[in-house]
C-alpha positions in Angstrom: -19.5 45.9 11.4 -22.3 45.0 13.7 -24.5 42.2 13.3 -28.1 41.5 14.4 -30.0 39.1 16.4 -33.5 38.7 15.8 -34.0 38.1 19.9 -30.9 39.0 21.5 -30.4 42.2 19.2 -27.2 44.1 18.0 -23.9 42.6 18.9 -20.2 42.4 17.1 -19.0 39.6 15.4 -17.0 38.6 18.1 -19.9 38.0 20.0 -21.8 36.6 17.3 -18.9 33.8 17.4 -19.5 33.1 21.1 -23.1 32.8 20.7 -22.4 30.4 17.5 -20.2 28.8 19.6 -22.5 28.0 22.4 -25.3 26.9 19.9 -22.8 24.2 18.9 -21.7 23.7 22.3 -25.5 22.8 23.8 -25.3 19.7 21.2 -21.3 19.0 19.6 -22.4 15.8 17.7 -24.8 16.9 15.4 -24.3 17.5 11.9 -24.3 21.6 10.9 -23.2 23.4 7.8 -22.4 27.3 7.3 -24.9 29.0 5.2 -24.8 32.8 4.1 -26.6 34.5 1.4 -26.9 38.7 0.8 -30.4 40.1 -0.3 -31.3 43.9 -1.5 -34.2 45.8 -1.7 -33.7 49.4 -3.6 -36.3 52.1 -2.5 -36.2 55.1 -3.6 -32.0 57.0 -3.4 -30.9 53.7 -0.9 -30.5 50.1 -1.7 -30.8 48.2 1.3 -28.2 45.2 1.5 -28.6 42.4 4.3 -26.5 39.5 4.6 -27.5 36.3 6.7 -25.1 34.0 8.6 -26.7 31.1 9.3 -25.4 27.5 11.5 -27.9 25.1 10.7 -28.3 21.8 13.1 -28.9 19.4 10.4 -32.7 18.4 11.1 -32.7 20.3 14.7 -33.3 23.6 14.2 -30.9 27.2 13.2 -29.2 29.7 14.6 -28.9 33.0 12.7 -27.6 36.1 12.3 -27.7 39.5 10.0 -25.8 42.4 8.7 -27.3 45.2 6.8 -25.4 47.7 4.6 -26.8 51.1 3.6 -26.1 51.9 -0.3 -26.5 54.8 -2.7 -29.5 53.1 -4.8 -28.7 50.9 -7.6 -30.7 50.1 -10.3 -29.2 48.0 -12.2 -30.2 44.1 -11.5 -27.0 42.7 -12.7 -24.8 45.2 -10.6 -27.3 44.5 -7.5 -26.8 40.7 -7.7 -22.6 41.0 -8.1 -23.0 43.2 -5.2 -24.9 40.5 -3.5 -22.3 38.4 -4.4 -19.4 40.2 -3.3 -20.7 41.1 0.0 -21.1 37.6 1.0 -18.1 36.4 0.2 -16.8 39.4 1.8 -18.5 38.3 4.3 -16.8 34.8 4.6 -13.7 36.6 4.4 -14.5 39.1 7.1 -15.4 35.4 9.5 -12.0 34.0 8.5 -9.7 36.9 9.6 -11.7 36.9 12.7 -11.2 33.1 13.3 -14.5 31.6 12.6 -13.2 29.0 10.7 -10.8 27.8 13.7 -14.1 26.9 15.7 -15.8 25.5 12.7 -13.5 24.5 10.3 -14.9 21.4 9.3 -18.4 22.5 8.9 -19.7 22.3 5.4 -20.3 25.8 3.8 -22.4 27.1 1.1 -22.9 30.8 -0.3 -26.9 31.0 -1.0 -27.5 33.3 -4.2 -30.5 35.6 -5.2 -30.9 33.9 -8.6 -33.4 31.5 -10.2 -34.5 30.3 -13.3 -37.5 32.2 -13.4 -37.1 35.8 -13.9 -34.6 38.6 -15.0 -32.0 37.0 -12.7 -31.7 33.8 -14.7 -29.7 35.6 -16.8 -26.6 35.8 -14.8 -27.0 32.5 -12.9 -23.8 30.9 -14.6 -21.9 33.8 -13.7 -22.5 34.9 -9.9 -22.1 30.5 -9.5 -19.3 30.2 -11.3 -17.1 33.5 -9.5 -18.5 31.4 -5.6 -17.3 28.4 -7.2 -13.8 29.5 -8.7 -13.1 30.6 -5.3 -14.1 27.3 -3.3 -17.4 27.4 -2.3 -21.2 25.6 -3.0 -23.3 27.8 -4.6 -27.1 27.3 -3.9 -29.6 29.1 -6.2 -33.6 29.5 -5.7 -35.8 27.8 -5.1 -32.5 26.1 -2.4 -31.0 29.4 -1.6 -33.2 30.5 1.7 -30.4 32.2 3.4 -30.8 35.3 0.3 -34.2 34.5 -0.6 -36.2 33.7 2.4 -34.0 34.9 5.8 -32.1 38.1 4.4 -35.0 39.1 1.8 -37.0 39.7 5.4 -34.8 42.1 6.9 -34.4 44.3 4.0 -38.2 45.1 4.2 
């Protein structure tokens, strides 16, 4: 799976986890939390899927990162949002077996979702935050989840 800088461009995740590591490196005692979130965009037979990683120094800036995953096109909102879902906690599954979580362990993590109140997607809000919190994470909904709504929603354009 490749992942994607905005400035420095493609790169694996084992690279990704250098770079993050070095962002945390250039200042080791501030505060940071983990923050990823999937957005989708369907248009016309593909559905677009991008997830953001994001390390956030706590009042000092971001670093962040992207994956994008090509789909046959789904249509249905409540399938889109569970695959949302799923491919962000795939995601945090994906940075475990790679070690993230060595480097970072005691960072604070939260899993942003592309739900609100307003909308169709209020619907399912007590279900996509109750599967990211059954399985031990913070779930962050609009308007608080910007890693789905704001920084993945702009690479699925």
């Amino acid at each position: 799976m490749d992942f994607f800088h905005p400035r420095k461009g493609r790169c694996s995740i084992e690279q990704m986890i250098g770079q993050i590591q070095s962002y945390v490196r250039e200042d080791p005692d501030a505060d940071y939390k983990v923050v990823i979130g999937t957005d989708s965009q369907t248009r016309g037979d593909e559905t677009l899927f991008v997830t953001a990683i994001i390390v956030h120094r706590l009042g000092n800036g971001a670093v962040f990162y992207y994956t994008r995953i090509p789909h046959r096109a789904i249509r249905d909102l409540r399938y889109r949002i569970y695959r949302e879902t799923e491919y962000s906690l795939s995601c945090v599954e994906l940075l475990k077996e790679k070690g993230f979580f060595r480097f970072f362990s005691d960072f604070p993590m939260e899993i942003h979702l592309d739900v609100g109140q307003k909308g169709e997607t209020r619907k399912i809000i007590q279900e996509v935050v109750g599967w990211v919190t059954s399985v031990g994470y913070t779930a962050k909904i609009k308007p608080e989840s910007y890693a789905a709504s704001a920084v993945a929603d702009r690479f699925t354009k």
